[in-house]
PDB file of N, CA, C and O in Angstrom:
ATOM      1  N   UNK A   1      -8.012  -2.737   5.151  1.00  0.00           N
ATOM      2  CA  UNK A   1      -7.458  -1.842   4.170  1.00  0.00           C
ATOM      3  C   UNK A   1      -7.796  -2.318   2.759  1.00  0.00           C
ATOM      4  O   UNK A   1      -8.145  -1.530   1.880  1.00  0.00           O
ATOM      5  N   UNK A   2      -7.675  -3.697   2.566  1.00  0.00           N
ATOM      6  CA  UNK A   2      -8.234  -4.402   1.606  1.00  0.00           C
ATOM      7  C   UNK A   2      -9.405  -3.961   0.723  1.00  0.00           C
ATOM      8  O   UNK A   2      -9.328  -3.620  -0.457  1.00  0.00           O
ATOM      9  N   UNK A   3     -10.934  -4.048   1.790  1.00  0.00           N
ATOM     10  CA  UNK A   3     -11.776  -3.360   1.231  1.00  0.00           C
ATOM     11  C   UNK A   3     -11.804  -1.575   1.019  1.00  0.00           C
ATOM     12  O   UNK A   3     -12.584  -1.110   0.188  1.00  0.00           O
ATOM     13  N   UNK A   4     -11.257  -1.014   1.512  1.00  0.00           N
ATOM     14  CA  UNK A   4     -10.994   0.134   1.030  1.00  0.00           C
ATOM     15  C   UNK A   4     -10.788   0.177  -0.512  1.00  0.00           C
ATOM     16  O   UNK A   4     -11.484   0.858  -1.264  1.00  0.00           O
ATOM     17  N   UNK A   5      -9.729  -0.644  -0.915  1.00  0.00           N
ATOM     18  CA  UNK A   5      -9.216  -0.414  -2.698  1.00  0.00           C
ATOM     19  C   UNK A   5     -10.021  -1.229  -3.070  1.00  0.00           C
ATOM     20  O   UNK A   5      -9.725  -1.339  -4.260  1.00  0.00           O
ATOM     21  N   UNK A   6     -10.994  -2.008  -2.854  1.00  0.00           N
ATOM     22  CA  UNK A   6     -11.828  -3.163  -3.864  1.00  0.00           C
ATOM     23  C   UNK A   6     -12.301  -2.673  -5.356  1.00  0.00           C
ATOM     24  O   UNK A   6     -12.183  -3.310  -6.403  1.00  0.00           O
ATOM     25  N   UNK A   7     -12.921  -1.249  -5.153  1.00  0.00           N
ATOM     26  CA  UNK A   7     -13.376  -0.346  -6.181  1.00  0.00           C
ATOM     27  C   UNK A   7     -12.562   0.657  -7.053  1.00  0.00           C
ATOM     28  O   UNK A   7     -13.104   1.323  -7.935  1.00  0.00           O
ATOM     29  N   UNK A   8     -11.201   0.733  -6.757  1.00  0.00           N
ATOM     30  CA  UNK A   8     -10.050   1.214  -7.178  1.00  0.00           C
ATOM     31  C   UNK A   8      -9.788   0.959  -8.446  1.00  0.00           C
ATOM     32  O   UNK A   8      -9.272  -0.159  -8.457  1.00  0.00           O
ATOM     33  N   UNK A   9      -9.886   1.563 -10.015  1.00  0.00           N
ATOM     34  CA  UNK A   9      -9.807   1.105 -10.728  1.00  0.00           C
ATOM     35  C   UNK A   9      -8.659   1.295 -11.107  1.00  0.00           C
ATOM     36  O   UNK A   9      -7.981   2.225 -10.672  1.00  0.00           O
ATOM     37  N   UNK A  10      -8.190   0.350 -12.085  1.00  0.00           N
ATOM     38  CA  UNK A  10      -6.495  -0.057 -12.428  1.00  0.00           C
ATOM     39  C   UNK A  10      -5.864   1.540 -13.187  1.00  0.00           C
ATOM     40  O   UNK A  10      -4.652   1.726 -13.079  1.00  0.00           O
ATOM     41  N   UNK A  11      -6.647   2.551 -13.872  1.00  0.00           N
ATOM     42  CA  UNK A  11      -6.283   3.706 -13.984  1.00  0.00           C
ATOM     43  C   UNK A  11      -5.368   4.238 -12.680  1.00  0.00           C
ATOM     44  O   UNK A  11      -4.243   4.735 -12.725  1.00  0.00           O
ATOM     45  N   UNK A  12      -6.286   3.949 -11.392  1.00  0.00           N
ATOM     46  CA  UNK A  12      -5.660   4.926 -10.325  1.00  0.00           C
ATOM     47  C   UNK A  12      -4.635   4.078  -9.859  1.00  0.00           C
ATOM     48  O   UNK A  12      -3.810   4.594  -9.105  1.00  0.00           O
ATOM     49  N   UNK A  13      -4.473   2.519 -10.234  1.00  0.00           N
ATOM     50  CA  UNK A  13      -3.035   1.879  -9.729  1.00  0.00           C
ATOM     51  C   UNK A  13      -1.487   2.171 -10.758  1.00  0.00           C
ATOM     52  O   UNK A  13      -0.279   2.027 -10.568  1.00  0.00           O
ATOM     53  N   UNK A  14      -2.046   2.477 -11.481  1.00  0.00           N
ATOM     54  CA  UNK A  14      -1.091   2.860 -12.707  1.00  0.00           C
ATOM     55  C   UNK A  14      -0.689   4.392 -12.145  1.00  0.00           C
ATOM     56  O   UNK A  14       0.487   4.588 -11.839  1.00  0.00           O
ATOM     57  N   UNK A  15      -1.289   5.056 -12.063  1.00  0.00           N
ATOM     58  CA  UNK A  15      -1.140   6.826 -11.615  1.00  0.00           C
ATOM     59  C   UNK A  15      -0.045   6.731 -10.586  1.00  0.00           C
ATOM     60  O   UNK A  15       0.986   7.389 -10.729  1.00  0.00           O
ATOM     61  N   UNK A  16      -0.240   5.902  -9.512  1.00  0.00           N
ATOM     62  CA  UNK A  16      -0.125   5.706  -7.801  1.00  0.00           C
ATOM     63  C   UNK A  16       1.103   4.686  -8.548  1.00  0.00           C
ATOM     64  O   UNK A  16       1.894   4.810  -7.614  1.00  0.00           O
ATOM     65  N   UNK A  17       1.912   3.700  -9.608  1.00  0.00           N
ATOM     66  CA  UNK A  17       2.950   2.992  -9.410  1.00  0.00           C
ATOM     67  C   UNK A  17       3.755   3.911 -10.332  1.00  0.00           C
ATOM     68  O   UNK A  17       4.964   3.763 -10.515  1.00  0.00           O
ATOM     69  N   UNK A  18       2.837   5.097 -11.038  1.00  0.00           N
ATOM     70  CA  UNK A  18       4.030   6.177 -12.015  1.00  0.00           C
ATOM     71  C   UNK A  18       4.454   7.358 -11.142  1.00  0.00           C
ATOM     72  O   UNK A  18       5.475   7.988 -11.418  1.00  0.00           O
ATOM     73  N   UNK A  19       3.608   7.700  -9.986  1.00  0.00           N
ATOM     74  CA  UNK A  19       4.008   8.175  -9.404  1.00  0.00           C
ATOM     75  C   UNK A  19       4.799   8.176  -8.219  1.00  0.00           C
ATOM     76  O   UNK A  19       5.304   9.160  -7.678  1.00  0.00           O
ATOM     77  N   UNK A  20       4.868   6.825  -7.818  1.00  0.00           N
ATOM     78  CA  UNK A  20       6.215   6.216  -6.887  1.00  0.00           C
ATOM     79  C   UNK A  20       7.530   5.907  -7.470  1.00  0.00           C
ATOM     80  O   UNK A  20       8.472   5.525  -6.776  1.00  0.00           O
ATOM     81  N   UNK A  21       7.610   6.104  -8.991  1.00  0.00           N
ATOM     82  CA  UNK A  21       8.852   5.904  -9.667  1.00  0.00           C
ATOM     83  C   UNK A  21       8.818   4.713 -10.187  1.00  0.00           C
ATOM     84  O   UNK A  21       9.975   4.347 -10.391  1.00  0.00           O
ATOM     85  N   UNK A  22       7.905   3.773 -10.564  1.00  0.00           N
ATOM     86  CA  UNK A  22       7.850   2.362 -11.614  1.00  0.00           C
ATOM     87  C   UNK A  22       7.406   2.762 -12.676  1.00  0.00           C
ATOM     88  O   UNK A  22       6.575   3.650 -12.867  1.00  0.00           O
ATOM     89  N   UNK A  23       7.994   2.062 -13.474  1.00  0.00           N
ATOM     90  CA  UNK A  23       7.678   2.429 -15.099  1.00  0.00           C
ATOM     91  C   UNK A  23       7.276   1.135 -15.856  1.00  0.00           C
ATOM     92  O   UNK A  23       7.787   0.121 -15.384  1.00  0.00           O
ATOM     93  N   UNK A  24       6.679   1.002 -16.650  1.00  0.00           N
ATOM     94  CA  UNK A  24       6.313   0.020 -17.689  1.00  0.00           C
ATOM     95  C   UNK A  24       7.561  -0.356 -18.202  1.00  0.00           C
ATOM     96  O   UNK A  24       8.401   0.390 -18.705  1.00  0.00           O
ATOM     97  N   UNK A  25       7.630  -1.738 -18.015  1.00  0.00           N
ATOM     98  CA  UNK A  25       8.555  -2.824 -18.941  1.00  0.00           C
ATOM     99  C   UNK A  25       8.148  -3.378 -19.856  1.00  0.00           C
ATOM    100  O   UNK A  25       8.692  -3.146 -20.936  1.00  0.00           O
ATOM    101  N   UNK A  26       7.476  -3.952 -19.819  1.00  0.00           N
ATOM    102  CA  UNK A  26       6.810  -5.014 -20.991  1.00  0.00           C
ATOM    103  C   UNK A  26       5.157  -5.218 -20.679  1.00  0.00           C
ATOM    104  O   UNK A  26       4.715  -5.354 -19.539  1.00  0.00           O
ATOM    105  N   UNK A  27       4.426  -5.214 -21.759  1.00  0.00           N
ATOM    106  CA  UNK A  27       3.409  -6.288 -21.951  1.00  0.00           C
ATOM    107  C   UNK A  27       3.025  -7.001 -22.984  1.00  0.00           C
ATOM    108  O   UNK A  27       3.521  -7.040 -24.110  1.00  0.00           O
ATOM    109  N   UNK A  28       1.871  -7.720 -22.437  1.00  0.00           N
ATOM    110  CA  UNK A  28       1.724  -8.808 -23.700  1.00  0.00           C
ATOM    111  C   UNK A  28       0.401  -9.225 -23.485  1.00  0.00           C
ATOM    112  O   UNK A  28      -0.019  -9.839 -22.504  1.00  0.00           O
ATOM    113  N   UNK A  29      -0.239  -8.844 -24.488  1.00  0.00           N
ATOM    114  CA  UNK A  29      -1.729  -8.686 -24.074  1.00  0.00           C
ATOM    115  C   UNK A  29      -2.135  -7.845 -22.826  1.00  0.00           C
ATOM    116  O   UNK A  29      -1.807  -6.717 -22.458  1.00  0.00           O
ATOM    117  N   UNK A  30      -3.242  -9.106 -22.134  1.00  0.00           N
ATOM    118  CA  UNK A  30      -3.313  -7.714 -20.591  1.00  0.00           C
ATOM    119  C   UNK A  30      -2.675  -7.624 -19.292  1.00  0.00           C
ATOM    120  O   UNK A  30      -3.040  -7.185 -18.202  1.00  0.00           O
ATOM    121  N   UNK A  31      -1.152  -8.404 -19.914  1.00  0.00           N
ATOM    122  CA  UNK A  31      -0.270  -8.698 -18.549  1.00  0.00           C
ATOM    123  C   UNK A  31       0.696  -7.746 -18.939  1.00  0.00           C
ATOM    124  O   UNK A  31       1.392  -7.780 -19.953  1.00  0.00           O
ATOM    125  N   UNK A  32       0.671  -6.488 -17.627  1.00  0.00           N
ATOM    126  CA  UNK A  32       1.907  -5.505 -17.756  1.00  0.00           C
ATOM    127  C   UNK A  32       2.331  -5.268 -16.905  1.00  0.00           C
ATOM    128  O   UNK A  32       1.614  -4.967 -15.950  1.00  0.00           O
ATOM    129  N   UNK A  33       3.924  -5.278 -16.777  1.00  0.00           N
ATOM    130  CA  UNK A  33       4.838  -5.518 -15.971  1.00  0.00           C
ATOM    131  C   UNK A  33       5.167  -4.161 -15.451  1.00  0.00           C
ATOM    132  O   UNK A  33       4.770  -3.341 -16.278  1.00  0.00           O
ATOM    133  N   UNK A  34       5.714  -3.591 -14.452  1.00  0.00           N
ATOM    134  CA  UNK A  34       5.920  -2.319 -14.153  1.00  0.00           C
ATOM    135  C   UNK A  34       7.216  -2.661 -13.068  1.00  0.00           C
ATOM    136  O   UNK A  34       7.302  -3.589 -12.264  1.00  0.00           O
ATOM    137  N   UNK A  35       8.150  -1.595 -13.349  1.00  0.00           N
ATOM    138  CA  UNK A  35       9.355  -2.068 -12.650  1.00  0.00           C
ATOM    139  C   UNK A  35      10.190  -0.797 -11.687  1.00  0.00           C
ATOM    140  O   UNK A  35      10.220   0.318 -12.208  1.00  0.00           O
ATOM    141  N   UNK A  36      10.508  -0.880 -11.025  1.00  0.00           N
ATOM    142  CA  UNK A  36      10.902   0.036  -9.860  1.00  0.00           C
ATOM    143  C   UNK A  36      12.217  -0.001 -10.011  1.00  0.00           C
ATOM    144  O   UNK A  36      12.537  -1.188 -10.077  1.00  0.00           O
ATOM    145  N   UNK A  37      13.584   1.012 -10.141  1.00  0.00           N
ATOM    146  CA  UNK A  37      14.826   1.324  -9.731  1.00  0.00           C
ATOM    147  C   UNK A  37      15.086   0.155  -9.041  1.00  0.00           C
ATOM    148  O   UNK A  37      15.632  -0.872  -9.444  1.00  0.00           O
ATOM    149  N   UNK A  38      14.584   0.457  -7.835  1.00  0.00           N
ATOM    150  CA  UNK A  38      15.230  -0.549  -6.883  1.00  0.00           C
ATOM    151  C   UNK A  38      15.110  -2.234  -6.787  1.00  0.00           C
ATOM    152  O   UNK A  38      15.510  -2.974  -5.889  1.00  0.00           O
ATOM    153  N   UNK A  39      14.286  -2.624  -8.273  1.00  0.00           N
ATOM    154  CA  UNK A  39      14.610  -3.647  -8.390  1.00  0.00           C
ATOM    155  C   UNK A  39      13.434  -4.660  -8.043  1.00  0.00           C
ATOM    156  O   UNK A  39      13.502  -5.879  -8.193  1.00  0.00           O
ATOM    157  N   UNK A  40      11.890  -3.656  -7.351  1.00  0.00           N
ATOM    158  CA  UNK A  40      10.699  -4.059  -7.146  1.00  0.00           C
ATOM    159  C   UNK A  40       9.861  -4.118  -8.604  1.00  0.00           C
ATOM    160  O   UNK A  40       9.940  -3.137  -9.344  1.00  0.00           O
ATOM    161  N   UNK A  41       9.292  -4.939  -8.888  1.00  0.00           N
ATOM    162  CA  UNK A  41       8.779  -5.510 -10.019  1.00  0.00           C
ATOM    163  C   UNK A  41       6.693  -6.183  -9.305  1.00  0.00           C
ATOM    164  O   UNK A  41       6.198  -6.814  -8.371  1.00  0.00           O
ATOM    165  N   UNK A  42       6.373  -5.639 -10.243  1.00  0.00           N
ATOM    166  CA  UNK A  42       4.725  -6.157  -9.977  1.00  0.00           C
ATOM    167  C   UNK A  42       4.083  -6.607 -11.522  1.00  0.00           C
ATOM    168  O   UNK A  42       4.726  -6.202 -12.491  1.00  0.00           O
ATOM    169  N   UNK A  43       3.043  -7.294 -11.746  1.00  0.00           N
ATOM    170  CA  UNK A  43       2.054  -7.519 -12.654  1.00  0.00           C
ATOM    171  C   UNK A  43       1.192  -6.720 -12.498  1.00  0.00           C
ATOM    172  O   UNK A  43       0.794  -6.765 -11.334  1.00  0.00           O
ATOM    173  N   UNK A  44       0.614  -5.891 -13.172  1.00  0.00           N
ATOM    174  CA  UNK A  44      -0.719  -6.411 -13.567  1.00  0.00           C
ATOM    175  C   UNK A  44      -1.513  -5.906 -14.315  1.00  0.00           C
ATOM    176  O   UNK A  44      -1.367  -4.953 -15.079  1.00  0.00           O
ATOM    177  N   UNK A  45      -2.568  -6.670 -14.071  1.00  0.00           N
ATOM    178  CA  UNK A  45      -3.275  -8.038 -15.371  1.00  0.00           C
ATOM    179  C   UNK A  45      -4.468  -7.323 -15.607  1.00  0.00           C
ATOM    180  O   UNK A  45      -5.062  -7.326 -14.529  1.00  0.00           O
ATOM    181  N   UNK A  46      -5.277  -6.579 -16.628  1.00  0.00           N
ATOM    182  CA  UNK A  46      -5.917  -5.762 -17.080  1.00  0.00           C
ATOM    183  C   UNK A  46      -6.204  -5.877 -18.157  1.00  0.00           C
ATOM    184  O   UNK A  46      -5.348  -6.272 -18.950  1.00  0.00           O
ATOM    185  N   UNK A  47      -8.052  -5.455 -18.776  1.00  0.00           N
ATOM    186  CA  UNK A  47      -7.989  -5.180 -20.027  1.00  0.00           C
ATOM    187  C   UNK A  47      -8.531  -4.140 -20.609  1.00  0.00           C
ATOM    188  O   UNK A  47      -8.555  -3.949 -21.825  1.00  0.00           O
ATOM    189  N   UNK A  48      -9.093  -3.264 -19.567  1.00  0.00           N
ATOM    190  CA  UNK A  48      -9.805  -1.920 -19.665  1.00  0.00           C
ATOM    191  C   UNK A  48      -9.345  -1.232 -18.420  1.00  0.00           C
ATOM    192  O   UNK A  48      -9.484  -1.745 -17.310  1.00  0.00           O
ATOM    193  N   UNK A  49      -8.674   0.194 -18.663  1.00  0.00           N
ATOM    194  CA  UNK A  49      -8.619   0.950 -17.404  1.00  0.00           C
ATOM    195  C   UNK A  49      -9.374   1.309 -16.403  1.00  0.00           C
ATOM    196  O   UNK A  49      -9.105   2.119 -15.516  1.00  0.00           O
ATOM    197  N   UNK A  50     -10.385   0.655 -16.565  1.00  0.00           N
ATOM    198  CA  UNK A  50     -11.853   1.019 -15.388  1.00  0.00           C
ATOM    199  C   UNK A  50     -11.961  -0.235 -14.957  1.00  0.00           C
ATOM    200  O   UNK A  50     -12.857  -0.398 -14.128  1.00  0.00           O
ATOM    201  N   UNK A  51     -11.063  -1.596 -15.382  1.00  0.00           N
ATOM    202  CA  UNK A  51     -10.823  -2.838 -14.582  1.00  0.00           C
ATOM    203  C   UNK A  51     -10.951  -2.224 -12.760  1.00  0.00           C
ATOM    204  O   UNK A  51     -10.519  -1.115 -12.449  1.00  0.00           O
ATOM    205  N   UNK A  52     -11.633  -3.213 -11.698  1.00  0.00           N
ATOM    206  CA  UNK A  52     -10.866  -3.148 -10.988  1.00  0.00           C
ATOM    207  C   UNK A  52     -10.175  -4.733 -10.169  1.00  0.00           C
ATOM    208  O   UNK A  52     -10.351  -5.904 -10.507  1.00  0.00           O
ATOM    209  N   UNK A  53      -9.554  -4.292  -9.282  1.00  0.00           N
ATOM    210  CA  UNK A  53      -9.566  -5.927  -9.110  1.00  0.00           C
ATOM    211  C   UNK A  53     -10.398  -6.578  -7.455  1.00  0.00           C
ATOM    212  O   UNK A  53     -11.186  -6.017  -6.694  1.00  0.00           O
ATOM    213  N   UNK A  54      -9.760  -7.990  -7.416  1.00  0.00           N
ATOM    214  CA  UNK A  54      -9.968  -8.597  -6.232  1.00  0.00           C
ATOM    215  C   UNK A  54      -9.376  -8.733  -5.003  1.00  0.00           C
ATOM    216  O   UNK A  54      -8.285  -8.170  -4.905  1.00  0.00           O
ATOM    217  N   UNK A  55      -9.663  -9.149  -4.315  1.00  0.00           N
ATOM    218  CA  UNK A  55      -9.195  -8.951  -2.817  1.00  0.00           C
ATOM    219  C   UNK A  55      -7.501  -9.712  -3.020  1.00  0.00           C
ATOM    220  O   UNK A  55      -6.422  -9.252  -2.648  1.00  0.00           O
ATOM    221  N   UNK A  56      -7.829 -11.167  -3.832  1.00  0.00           N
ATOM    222  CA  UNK A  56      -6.266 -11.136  -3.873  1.00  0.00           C
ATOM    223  C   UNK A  56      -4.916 -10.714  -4.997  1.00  0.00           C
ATOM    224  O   UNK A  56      -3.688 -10.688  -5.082  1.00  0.00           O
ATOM    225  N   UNK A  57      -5.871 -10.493  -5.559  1.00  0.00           N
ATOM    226  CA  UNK A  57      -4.820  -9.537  -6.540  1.00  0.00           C
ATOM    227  C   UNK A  57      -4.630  -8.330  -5.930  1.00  0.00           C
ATOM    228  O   UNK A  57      -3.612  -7.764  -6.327  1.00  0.00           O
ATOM    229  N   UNK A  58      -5.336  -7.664  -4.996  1.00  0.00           N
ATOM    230  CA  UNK A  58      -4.624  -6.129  -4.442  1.00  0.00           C
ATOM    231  C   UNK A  58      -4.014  -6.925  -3.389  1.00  0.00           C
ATOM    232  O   UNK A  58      -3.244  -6.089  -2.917  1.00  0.00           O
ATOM    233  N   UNK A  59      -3.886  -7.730  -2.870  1.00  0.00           N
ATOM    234  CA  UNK A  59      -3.162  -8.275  -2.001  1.00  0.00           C
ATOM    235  C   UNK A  59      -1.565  -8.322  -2.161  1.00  0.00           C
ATOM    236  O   UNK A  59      -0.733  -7.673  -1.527  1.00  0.00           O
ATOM    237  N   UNK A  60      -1.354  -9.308  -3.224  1.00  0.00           N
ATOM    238  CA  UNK A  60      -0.414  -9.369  -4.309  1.00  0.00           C
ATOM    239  C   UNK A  60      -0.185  -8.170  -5.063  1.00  0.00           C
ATOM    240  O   UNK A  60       0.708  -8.510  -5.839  1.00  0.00           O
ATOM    241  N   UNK A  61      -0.498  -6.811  -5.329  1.00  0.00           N
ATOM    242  CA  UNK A  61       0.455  -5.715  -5.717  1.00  0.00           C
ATOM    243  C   UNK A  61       0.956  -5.152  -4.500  1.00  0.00           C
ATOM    244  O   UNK A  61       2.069  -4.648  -4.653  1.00  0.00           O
ATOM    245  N   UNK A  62       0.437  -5.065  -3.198  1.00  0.00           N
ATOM    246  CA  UNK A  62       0.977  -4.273  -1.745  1.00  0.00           C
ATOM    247  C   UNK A  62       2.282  -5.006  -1.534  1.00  0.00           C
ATOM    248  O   UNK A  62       3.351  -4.548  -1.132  1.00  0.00           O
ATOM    249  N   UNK A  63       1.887  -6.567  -1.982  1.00  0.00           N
ATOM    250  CA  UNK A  63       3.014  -6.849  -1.252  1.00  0.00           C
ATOM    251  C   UNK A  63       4.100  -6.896  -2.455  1.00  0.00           C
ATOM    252  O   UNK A  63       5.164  -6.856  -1.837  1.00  0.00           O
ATOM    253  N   UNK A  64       4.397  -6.955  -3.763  1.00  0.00           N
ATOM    254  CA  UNK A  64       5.171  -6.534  -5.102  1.00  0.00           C
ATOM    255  C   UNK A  64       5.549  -5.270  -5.076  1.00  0.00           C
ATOM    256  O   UNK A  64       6.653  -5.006  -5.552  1.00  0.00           O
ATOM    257  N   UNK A  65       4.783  -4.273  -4.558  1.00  0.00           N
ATOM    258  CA  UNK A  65       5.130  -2.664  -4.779  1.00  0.00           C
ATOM    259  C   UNK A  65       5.697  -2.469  -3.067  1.00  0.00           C
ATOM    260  O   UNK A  65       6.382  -1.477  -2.818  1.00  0.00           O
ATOM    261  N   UNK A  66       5.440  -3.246  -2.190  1.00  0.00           N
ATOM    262  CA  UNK A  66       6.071  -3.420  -0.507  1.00  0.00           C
ATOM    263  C   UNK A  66       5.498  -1.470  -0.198  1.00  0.00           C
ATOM    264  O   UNK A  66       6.246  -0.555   0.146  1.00  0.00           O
ATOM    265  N   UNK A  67       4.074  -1.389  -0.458  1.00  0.00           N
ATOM    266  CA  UNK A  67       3.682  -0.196   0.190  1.00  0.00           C
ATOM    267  C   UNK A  67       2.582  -0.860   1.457  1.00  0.00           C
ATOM    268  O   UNK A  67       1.880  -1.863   1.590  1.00  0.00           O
ATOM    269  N   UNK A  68       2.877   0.195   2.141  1.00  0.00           N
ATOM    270  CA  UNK A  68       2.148   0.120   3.445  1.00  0.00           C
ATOM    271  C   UNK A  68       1.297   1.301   3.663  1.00  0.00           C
ATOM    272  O   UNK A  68       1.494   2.369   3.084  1.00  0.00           O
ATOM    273  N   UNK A  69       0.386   1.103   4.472  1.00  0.00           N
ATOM    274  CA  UNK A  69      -1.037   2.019   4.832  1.00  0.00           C
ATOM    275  C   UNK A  69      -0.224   4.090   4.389  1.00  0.00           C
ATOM    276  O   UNK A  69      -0.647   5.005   3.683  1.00  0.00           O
ATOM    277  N   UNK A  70       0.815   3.953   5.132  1.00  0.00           N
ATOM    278  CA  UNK A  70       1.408   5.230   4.871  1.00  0.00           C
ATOM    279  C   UNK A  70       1.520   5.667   3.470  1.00  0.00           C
ATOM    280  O   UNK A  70       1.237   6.811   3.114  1.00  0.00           O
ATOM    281  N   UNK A  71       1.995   4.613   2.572  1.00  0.00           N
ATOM    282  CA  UNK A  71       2.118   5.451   1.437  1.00  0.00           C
ATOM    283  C   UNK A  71       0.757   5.039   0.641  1.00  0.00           C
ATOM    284  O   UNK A  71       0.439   5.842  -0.236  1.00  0.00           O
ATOM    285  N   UNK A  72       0.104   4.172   0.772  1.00  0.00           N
ATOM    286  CA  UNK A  72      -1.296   4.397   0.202  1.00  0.00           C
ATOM    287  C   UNK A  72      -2.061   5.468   0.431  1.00  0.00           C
ATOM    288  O   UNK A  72      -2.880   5.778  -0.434  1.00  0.00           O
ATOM    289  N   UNK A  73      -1.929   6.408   1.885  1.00  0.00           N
ATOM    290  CA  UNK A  73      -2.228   7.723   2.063  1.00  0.00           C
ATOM    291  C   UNK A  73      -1.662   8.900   0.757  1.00  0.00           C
ATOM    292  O   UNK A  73      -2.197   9.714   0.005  1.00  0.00           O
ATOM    293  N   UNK A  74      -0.547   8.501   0.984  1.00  0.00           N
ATOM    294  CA  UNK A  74       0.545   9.509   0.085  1.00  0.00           C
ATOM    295  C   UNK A  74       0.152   9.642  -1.254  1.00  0.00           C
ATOM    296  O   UNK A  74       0.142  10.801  -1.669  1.00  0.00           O
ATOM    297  N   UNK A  75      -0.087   8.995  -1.830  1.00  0.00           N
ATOM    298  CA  UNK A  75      -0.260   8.191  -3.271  1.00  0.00           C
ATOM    299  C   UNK A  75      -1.924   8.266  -3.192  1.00  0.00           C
ATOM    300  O   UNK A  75      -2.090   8.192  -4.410  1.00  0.00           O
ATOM    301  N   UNK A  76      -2.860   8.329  -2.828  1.00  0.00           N
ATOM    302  CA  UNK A  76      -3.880   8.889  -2.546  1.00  0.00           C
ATOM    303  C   UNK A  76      -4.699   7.950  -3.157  1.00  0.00           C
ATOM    304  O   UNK A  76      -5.451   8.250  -4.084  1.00  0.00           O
ATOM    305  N   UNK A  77      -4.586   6.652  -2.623  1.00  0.00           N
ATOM    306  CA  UNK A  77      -5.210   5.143  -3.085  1.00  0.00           C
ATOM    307  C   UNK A  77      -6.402   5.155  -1.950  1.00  0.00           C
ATOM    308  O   UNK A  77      -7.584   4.913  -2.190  1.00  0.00           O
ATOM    309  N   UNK A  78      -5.915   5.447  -0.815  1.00  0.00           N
ATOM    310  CA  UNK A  78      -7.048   5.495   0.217  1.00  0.00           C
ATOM    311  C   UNK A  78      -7.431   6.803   0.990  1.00  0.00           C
ATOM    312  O   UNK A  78      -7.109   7.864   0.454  1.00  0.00           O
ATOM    313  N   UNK A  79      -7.902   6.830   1.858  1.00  0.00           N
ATOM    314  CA  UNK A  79      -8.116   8.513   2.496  1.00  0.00           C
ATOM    315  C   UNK A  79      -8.204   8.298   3.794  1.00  0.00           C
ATOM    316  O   UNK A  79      -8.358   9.243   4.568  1.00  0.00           O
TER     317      UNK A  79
END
């Protein structure tokens, strides 16, 4: 599933964490925090919206945002 998002640029992770209900908290420089109701919180670390990232940094937002293959369908990260 991993390589699926490798090419995913941080535009479409931002779209896909505003559209699950996280909102921007803070940043500071290219570290931005995005925070969920329920108390789920993720980084990340960007300096152009056509960034994308690495195998373990998408590793580390699945498991911060706790989405699974289902809602990466939903959210239309993968196909």
């Amino acid at each position: 599933m991993i390589e699926q998002l490798k090419n995913t640029p941080a535009r479409e992770w931002i779209r896909a964490l505003d559209h699950d209900g996280f909102s921007a908290r803070k940043s500071k420089g290219s570290h931005h925090v995005y925070q969920h109701a329920d108390g789920r919180r993720v980084l990340i670390v960007y300096h152009k919206l056509s960034d994308t990232f690495g195998p373990k940094t998408i590793k580390q937002l699945l498991v911060g945002t706790r989405w699974n293959k289902i809602d990466l369908e939903r959210l239309r990260l993968v196909r």
